[in-house]
C-alpha positions in Angstrom: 52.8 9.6 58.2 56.0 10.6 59.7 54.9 11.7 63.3 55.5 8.6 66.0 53.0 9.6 68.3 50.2 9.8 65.1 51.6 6.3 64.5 50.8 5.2 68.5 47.5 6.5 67.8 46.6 4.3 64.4 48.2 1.4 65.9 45.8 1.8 68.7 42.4 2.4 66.2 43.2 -0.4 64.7 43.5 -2.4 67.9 40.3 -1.5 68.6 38.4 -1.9 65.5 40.2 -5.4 64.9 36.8 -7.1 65.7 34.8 -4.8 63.7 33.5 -3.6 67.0 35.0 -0.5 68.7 33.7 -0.7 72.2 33.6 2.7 74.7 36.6 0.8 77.1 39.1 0.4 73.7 38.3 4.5 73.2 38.8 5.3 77.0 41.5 3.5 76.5 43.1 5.6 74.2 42.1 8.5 75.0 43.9 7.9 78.4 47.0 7.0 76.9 46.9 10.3 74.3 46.1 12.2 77.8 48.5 11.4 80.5 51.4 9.1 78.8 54.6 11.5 78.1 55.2 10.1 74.8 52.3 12.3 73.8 53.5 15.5 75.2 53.0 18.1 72.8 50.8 16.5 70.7 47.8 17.8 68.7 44.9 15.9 69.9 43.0 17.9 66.7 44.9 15.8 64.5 43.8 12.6 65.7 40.2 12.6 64.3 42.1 13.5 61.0 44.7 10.4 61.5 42.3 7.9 62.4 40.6 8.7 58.8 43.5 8.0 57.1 44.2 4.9 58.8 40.8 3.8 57.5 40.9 4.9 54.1 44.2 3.2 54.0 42.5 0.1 55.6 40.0 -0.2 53.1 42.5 -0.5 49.8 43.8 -4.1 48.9 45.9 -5.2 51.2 45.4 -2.2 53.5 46.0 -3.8 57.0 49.5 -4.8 55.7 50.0 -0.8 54.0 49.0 0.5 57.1 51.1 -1.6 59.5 54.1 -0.8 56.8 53.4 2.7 57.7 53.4 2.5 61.7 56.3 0.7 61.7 58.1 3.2 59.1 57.1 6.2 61.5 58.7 4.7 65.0 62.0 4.4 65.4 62.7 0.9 66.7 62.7 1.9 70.4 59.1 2.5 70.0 57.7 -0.7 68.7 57.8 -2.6 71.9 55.6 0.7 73.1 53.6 0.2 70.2 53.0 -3.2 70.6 52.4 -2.7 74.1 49.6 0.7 73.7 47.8 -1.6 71.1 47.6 -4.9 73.3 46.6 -2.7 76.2 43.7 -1.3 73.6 42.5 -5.1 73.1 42.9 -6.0 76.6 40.7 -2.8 77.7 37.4 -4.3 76.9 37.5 -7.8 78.6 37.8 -9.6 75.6 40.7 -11.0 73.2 38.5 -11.9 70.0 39.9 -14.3 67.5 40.7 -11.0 65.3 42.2 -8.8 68.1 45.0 -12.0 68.5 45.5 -11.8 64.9 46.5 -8.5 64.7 48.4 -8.5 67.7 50.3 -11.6 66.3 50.6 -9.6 63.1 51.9 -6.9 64.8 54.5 -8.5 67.2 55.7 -10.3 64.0 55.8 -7.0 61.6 57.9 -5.3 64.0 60.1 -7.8 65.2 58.6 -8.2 69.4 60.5 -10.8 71.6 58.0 -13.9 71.7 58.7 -13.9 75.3 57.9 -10.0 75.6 54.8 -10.3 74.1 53.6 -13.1 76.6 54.4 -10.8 79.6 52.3 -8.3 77.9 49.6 -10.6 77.1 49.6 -11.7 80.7 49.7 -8.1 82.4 46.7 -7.4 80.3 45.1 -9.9 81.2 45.6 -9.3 85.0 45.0 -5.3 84.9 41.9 -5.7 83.4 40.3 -9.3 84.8 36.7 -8.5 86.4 36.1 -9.6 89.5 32.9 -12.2 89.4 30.3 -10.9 91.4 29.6 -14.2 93.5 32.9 -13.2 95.1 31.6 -9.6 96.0 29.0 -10.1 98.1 
């Protein structure tokens, strides 16, 4: 894989199928960010079907989560890993929930490509704020 923006997009499938469960927020989600955010200007949405394949062929071999987060990170230049880090945490985030897995890979992923501890806690905690649901007691 060589293209960033086919790199954004694994990072973000796997962020989403981290807990084995890939819920209709995580693909709105994404589909949002391949829609309106610049860094995917000009890019073939037809190859995304094809890219998320890959990314789970390449999941399923030995030692495939660490292969395929060698790979994202090899495709983006290191300007883009904070992005990274910050489209896949948004992916997590989406559905309301931060499952046990989702923090691994999130950990995994702010480790592999080198994110500012404190960085990643402002993310964590915009996350948590842009997407908190509001309890219905306080509605009515």
């Amino acid at each position: 894989m060589n293209d960033p923006r086919e790199a954004l997009v694994q990072l973000m499938v796997m962020a989403s199928a981290a807990d084995r469960e890939v819920a209709d927020p995580e693909l709105d989600t994404i589909g949002a960010a391949v829609n309106t955010l610049p860094i995917f200007d000009g890019f073939d949405l037809s190859s995304m079907t094809a890219g998320a394949a890959r990314c789970q062929e390449m999941l399923r071999r030995p030692g495939g989560l660490d292969l395929a987060l060698d790979a994202v990170k090899a495709a983006l230049p290191p300007d883009l890993r904070t992005t990274a880090y910050v489209l896949a945490a948004d992916v997590v985030a989406s559905d309301g929930w931060r499952r046990k897995e989702e923090r691994r890979l999130l950990k995994l992923i702010a480790e592999r490509f080198e994110i500012d501890p404190a960085f990643v806690s402002a993310v964590s905690q915009t996350g948590a704020a842009r997407y908190a649901k509001l309890d219905a007691a306080l509605v009515s």
